[in-house]
mmCIF file of the N, C-alpha and C atoms, coordinates in Angstrom:
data_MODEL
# 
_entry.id   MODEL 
# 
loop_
_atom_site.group_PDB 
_atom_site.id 
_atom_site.type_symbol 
_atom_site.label_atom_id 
_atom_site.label_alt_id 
_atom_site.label_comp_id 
_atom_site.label_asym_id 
_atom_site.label_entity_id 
_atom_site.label_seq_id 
_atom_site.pdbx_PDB_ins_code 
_atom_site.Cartn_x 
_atom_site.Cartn_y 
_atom_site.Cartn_z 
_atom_site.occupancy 
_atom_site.B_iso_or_equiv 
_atom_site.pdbx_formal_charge 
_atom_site.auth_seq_id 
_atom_site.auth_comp_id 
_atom_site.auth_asym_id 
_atom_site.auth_atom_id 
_atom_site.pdbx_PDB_model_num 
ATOM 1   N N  . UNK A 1 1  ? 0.852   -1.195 0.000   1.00 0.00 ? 1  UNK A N  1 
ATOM 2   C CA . UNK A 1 1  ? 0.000   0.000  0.000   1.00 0.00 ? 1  UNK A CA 1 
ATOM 3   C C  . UNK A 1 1  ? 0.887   1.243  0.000   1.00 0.00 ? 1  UNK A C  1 
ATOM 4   N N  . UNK A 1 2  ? 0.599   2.035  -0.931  1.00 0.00 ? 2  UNK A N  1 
ATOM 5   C CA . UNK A 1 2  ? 1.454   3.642  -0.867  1.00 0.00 ? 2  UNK A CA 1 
ATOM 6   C C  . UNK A 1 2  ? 0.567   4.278  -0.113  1.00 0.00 ? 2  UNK A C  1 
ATOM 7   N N  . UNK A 1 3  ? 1.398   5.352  0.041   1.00 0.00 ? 3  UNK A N  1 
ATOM 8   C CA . UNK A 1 3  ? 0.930   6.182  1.387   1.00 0.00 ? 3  UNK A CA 1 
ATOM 9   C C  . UNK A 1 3  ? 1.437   7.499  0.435   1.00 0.00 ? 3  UNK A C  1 
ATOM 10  N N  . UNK A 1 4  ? 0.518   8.391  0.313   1.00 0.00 ? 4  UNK A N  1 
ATOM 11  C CA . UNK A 1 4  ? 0.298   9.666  0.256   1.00 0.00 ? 4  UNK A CA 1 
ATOM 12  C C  . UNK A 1 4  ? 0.658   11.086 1.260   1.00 0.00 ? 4  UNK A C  1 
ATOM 13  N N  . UNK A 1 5  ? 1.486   11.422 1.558   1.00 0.00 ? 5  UNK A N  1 
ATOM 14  C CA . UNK A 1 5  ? 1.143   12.569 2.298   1.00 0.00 ? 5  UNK A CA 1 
ATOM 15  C C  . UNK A 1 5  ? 0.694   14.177 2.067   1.00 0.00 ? 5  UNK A C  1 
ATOM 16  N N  . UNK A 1 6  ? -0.264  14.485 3.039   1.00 0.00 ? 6  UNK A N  1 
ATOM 17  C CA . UNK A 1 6  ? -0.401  15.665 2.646   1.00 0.00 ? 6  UNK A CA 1 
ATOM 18  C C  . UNK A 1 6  ? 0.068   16.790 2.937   1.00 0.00 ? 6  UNK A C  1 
ATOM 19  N N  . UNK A 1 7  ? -0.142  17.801 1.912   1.00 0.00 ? 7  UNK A N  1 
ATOM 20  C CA . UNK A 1 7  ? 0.751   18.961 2.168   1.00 0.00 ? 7  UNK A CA 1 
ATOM 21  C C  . UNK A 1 7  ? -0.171  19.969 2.636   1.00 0.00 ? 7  UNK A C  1 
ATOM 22  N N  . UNK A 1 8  ? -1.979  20.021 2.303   1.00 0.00 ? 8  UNK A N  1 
ATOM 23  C CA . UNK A 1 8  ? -2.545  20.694 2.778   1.00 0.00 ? 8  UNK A CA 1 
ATOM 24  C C  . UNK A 1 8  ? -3.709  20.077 3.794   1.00 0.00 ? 8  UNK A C  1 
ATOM 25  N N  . UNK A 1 9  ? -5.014  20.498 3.910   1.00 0.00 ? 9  UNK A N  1 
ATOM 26  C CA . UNK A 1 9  ? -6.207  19.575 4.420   1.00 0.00 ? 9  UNK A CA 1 
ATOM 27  C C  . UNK A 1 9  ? -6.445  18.538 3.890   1.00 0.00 ? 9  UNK A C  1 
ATOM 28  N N  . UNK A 1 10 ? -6.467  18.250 2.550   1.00 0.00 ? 10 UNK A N  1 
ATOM 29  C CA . UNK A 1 10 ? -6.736  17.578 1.359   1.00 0.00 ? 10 UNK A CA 1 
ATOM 30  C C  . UNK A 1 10 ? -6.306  17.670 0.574   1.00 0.00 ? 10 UNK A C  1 
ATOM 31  N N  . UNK A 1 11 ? -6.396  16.734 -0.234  1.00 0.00 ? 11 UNK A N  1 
ATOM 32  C CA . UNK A 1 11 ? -5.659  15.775 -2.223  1.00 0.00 ? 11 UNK A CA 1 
ATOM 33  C C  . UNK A 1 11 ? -7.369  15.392 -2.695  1.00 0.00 ? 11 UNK A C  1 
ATOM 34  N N  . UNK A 1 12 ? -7.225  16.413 -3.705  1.00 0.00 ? 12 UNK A N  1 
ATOM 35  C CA . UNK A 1 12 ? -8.532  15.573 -4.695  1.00 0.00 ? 12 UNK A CA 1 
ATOM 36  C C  . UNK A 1 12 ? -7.899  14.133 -5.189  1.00 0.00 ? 12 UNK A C  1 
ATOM 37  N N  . UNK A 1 13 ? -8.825  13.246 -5.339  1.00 0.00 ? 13 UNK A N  1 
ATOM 38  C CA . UNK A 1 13 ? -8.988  11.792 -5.521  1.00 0.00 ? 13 UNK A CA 1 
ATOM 39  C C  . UNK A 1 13 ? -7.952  12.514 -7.261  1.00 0.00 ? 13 UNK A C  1 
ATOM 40  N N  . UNK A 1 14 ? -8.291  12.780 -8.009  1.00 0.00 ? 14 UNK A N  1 
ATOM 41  C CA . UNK A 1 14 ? -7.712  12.899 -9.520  1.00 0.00 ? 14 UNK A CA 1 
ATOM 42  C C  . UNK A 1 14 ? -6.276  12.838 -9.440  1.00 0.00 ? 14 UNK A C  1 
ATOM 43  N N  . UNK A 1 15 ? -5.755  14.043 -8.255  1.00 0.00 ? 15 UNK A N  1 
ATOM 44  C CA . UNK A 1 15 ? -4.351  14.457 -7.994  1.00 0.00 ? 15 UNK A CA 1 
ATOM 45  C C  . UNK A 1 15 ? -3.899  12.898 -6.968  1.00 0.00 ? 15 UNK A C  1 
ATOM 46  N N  . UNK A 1 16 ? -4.309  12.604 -6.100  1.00 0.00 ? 16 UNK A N  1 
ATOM 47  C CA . UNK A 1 16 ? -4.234  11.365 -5.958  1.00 0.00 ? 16 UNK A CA 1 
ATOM 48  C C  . UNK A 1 16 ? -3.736  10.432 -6.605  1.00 0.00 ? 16 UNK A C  1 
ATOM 49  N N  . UNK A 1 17 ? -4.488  10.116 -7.297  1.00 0.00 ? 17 UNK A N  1 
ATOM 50  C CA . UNK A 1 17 ? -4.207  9.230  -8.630  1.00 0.00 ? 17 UNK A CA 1 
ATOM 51  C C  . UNK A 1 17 ? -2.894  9.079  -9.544  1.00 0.00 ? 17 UNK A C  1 
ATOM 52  N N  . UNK A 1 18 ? -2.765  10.773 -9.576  1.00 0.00 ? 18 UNK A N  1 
ATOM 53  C CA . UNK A 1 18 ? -1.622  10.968 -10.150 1.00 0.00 ? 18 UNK A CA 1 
ATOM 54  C C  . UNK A 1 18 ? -0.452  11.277 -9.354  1.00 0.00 ? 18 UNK A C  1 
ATOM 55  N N  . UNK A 1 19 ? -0.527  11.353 -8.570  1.00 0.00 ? 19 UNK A N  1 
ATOM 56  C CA . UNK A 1 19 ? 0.344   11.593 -7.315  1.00 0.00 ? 19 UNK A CA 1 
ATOM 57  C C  . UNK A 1 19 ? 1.154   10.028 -7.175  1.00 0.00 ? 19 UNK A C  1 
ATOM 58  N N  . UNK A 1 20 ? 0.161   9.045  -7.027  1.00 0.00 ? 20 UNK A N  1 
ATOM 59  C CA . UNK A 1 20 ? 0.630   7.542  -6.785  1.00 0.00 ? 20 UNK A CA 1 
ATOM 60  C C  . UNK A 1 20 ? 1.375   7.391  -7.687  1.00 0.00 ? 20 UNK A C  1 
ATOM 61  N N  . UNK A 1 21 ? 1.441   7.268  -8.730  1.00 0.00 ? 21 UNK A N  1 
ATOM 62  C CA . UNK A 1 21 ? 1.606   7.331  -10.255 1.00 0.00 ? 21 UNK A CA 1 
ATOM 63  C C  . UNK A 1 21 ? 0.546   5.971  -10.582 1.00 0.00 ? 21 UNK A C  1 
ATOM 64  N N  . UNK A 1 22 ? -0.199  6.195  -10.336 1.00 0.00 ? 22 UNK A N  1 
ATOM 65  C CA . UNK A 1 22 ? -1.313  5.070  -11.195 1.00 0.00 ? 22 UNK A CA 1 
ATOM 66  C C  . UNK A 1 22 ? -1.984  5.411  -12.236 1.00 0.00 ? 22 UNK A C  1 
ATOM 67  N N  . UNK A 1 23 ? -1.961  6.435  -12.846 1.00 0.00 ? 23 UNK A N  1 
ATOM 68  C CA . UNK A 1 23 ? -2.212  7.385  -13.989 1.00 0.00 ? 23 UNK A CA 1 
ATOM 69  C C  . UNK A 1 23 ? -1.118  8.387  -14.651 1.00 0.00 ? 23 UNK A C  1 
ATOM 70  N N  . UNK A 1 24 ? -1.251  8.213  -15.885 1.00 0.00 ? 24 UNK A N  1 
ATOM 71  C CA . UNK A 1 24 ? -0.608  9.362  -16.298 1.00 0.00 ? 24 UNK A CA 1 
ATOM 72  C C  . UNK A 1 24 ? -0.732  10.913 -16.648 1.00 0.00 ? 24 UNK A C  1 
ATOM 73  N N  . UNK A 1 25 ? -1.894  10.651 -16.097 1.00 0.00 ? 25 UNK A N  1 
ATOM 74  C CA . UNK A 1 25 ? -2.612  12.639 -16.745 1.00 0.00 ? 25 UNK A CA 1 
ATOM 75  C C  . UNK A 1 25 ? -3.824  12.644 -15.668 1.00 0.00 ? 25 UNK A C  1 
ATOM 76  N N  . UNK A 1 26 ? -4.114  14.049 -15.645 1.00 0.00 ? 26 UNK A N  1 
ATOM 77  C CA . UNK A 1 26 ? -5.142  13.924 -14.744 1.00 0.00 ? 26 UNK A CA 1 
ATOM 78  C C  . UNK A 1 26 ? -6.453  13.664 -15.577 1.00 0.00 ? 26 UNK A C  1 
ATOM 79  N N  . UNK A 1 27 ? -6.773  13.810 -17.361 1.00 0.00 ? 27 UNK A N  1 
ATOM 80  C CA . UNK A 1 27 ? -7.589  12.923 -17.893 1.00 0.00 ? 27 UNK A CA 1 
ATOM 81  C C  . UNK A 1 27 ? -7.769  11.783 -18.385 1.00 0.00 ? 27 UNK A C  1 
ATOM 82  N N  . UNK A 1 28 ? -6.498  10.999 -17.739 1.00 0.00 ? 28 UNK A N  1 
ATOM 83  C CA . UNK A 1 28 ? -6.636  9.532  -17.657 1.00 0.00 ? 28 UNK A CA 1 
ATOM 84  C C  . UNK A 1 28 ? -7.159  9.443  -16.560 1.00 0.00 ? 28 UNK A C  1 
ATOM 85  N N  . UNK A 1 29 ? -7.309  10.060 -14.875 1.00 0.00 ? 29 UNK A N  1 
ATOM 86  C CA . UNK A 1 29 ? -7.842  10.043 -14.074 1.00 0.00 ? 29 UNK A CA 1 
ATOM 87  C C  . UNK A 1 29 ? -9.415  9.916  -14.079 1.00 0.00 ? 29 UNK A C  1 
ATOM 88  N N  . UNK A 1 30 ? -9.480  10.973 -14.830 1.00 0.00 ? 30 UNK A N  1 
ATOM 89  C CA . UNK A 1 30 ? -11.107 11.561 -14.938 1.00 0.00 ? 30 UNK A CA 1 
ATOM 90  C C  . UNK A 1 30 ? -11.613 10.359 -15.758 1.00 0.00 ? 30 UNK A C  1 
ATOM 91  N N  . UNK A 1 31 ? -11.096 9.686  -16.636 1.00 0.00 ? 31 UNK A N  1 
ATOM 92  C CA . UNK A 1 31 ? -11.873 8.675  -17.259 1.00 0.00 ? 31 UNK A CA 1 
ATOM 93  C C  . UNK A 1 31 ? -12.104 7.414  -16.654 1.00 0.00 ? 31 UNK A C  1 
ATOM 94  N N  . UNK A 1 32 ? -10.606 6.944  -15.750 1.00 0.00 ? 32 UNK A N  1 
ATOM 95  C CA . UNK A 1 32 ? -11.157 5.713  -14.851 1.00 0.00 ? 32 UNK A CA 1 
ATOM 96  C C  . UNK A 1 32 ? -12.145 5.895  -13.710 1.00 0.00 ? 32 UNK A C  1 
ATOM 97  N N  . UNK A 1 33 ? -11.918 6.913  -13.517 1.00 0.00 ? 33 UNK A N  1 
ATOM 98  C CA . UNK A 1 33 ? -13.078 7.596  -12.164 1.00 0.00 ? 33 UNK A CA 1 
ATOM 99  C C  . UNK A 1 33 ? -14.557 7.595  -12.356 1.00 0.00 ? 33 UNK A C  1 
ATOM 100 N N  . UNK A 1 34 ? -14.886 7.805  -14.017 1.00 0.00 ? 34 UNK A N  1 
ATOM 101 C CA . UNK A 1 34 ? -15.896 8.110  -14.437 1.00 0.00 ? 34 UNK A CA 1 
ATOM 102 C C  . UNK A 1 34 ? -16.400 6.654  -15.059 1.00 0.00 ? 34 UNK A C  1 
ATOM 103 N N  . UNK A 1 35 ? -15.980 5.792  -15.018 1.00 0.00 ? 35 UNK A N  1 
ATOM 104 C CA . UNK A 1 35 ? -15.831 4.444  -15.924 1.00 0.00 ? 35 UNK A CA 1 
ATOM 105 C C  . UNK A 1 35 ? -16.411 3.585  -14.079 1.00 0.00 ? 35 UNK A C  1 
ATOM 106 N N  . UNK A 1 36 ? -16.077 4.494  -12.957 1.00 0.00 ? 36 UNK A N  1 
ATOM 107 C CA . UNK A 1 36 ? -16.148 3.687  -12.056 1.00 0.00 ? 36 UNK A CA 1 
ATOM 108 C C  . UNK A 1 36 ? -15.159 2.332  -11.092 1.00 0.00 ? 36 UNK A C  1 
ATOM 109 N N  . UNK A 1 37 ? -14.165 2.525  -11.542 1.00 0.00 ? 37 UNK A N  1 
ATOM 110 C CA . UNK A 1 37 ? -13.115 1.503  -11.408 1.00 0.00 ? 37 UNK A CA 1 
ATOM 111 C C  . UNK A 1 37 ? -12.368 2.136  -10.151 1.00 0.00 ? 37 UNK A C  1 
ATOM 112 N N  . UNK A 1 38 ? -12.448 3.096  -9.400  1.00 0.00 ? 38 UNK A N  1 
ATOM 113 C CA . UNK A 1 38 ? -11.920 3.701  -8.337  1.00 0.00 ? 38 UNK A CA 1 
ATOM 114 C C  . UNK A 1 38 ? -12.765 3.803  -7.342  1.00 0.00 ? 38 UNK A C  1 
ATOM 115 N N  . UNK A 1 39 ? -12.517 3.408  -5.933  1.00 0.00 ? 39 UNK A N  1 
ATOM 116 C CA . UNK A 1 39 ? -13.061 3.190  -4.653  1.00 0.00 ? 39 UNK A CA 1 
ATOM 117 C C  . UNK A 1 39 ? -12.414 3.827  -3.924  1.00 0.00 ? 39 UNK A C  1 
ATOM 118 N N  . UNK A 1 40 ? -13.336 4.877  -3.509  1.00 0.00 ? 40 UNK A N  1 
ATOM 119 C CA . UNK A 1 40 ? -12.681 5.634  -1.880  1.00 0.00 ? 40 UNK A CA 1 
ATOM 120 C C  . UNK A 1 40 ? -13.295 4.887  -0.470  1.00 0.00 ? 40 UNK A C  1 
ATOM 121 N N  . UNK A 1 41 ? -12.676 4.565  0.139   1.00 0.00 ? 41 UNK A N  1 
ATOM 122 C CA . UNK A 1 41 ? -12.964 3.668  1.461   1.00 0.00 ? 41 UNK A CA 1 
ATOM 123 C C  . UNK A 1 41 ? -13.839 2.825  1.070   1.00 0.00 ? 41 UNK A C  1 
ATOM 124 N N  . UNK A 1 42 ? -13.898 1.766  0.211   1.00 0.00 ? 42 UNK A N  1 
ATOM 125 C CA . UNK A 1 42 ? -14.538 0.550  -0.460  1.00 0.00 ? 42 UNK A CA 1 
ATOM 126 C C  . UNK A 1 42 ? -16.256 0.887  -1.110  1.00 0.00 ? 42 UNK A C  1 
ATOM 127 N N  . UNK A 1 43 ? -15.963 2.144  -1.438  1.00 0.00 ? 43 UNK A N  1 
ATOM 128 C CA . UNK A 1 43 ? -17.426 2.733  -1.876  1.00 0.00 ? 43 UNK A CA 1 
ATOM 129 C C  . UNK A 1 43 ? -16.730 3.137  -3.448  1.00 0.00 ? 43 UNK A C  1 
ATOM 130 N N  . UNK A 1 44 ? -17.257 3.065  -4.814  1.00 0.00 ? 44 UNK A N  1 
ATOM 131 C CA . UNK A 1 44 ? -16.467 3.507  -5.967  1.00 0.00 ? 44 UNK A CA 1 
ATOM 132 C C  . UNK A 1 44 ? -17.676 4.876  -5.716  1.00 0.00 ? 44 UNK A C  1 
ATOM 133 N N  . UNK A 1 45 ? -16.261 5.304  -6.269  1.00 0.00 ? 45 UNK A N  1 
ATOM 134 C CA . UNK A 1 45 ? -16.445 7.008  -6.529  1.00 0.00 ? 45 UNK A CA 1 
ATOM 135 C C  . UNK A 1 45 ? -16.414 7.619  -7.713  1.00 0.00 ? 45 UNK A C  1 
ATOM 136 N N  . UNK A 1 46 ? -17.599 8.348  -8.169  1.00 0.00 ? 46 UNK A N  1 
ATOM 137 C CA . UNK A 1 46 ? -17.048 8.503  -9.673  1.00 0.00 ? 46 UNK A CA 1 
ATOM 138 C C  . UNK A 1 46 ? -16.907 10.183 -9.328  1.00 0.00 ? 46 UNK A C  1 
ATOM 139 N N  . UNK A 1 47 ? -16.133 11.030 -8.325  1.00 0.00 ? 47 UNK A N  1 
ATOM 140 C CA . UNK A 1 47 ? -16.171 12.498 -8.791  1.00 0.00 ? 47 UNK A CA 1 
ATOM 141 C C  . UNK A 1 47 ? -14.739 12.700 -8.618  1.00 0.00 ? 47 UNK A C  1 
ATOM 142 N N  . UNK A 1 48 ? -14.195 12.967 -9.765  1.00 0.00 ? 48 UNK A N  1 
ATOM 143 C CA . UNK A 1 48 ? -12.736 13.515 -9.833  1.00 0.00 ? 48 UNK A CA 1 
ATOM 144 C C  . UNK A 1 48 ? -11.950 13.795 -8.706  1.00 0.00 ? 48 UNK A C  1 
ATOM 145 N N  . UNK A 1 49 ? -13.130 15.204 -8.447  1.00 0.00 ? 49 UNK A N  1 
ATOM 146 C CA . UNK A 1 49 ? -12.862 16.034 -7.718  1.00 0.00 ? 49 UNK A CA 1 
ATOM 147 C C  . UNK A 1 49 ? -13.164 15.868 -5.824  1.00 0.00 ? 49 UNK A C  1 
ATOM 148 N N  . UNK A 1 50 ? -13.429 14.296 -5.594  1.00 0.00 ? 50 UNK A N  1 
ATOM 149 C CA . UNK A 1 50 ? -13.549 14.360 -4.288  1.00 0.00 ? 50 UNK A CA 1 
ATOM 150 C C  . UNK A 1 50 ? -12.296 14.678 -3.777  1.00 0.00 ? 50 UNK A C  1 
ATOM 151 N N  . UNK A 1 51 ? -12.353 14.994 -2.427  1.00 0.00 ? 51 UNK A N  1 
ATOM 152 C CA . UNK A 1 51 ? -11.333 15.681 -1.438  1.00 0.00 ? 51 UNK A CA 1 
ATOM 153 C C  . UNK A 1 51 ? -11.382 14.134 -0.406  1.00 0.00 ? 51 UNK A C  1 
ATOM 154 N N  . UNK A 1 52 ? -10.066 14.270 -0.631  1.00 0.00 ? 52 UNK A N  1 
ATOM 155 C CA . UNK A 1 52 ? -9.621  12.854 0.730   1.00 0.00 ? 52 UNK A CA 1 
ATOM 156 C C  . UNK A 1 52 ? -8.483  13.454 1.737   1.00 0.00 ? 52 UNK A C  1 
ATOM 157 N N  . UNK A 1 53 ? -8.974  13.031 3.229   1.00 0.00 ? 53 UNK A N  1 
ATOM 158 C CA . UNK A 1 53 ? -8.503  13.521 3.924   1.00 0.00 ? 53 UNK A CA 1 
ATOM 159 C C  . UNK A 1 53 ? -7.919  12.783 4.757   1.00 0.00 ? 53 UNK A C  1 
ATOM 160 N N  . UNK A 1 54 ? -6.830  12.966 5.931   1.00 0.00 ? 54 UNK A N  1 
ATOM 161 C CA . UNK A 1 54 ? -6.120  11.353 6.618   1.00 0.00 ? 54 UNK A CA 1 
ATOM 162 C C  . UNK A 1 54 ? -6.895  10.500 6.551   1.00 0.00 ? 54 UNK A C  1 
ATOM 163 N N  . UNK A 1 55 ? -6.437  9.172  6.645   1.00 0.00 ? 55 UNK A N  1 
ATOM 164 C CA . UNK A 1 55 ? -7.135  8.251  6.862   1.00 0.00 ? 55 UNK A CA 1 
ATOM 165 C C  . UNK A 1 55 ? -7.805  7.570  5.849   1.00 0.00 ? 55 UNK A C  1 
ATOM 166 N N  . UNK A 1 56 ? -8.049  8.191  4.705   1.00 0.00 ? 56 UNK A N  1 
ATOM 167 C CA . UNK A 1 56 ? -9.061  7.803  3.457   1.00 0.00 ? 56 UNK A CA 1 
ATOM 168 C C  . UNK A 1 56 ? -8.133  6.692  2.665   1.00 0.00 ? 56 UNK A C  1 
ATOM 169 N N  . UNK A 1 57 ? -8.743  5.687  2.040   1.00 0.00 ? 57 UNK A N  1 
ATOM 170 C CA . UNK A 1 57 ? -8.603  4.580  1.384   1.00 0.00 ? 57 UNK A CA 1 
ATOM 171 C C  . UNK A 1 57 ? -8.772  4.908  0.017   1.00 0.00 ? 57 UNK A C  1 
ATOM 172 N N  . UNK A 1 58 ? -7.646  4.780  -0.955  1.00 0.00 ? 58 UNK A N  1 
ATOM 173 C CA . UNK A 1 58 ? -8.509  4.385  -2.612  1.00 0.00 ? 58 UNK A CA 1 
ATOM 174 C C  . UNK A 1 58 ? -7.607  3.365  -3.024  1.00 0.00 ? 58 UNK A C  1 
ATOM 175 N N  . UNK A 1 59 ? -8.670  2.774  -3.940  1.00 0.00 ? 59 UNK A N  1 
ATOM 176 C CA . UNK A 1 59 ? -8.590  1.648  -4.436  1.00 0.00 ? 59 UNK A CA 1 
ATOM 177 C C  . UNK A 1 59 ? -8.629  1.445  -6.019  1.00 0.00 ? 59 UNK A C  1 
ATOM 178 N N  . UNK A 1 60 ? -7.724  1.297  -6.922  1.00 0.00 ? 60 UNK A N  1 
ATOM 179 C CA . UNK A 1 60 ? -7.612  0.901  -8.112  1.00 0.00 ? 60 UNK A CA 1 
ATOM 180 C C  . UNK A 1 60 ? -6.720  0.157  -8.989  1.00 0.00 ? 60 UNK A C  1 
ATOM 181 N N  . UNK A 1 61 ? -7.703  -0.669 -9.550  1.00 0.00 ? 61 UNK A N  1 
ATOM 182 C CA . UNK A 1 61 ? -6.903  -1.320 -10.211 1.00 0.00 ? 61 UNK A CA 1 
ATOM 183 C C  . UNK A 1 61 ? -5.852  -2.547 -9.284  1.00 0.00 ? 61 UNK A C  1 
ATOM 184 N N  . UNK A 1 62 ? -6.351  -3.303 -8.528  1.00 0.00 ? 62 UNK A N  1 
ATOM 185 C CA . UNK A 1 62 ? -5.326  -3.920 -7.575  1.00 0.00 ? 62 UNK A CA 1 
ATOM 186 C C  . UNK A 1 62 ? -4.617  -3.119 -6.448  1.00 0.00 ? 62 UNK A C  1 
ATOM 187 N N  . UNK A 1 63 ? -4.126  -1.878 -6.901  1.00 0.00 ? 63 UNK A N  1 
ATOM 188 C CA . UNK A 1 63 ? -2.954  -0.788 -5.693  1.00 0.00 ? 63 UNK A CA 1 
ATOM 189 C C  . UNK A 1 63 ? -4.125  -0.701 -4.917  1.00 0.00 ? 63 UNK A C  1 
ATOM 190 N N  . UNK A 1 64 ? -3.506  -0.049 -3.579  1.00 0.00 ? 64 UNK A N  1 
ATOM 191 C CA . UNK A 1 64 ? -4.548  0.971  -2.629  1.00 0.00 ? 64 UNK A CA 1 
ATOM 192 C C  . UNK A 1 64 ? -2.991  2.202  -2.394  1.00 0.00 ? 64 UNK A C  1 
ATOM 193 N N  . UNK A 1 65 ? -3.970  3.259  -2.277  1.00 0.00 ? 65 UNK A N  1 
ATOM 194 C CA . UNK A 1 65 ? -3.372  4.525  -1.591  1.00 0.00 ? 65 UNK A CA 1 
ATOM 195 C C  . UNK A 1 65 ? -3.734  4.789  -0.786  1.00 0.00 ? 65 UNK A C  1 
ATOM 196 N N  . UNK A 1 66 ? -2.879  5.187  0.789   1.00 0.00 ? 66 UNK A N  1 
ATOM 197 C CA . UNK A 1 66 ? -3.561  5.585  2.103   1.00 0.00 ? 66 UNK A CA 1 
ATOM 198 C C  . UNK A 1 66 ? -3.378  6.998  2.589   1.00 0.00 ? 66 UNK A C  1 
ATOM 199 N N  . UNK A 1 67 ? -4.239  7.823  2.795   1.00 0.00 ? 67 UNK A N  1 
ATOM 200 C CA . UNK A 1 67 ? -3.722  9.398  2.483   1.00 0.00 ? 67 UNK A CA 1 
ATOM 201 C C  . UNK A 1 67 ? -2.942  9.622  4.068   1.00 0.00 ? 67 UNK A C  1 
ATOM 202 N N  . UNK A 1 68 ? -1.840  10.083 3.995   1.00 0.00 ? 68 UNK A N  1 
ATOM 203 C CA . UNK A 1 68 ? -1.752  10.427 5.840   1.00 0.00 ? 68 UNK A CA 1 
ATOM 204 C C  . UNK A 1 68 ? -1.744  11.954 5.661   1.00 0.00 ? 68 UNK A C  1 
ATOM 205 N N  . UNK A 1 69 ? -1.343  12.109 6.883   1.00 0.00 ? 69 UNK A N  1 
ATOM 206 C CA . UNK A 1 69 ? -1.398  14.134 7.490   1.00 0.00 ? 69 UNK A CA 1 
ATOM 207 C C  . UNK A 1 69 ? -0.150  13.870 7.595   1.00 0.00 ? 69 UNK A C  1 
# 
């Protein structure tokens, strides 16, 4: 599991994504997100733009990312 840290309150799920490197663009983001294939805390999420904050789970594609503070 990668671990994320943050630099502010929150990482939108998109920047996330690309942050892990599990994407290469943030509209490769927007399309798996929107396709449904991404889970924030075992719920799929289809908004780009959610905000994840410590503690939050995503899930794609096999990886997980764990956001810390």
């Amino acid at each position: 599991m990668q671990e994320i840290k943050l630099r502010e309150e929150y990482i939108k799920l998109g920047q996330a994504l690309k942050a892990a490197g599990l994407v290469e663009s943030g509209a490769d983001a927007k399309i798996e997100i929107i396709d449904g294939k991404v889970k924030v805390n075992e719920k799929v999420e289809y908004q780009r733009g959610k905000k994840l904050y410590d503690g939050d789970v995503v899930e794609f594609n096999g990886d997980q990312i764990r956001i810390k503070k």
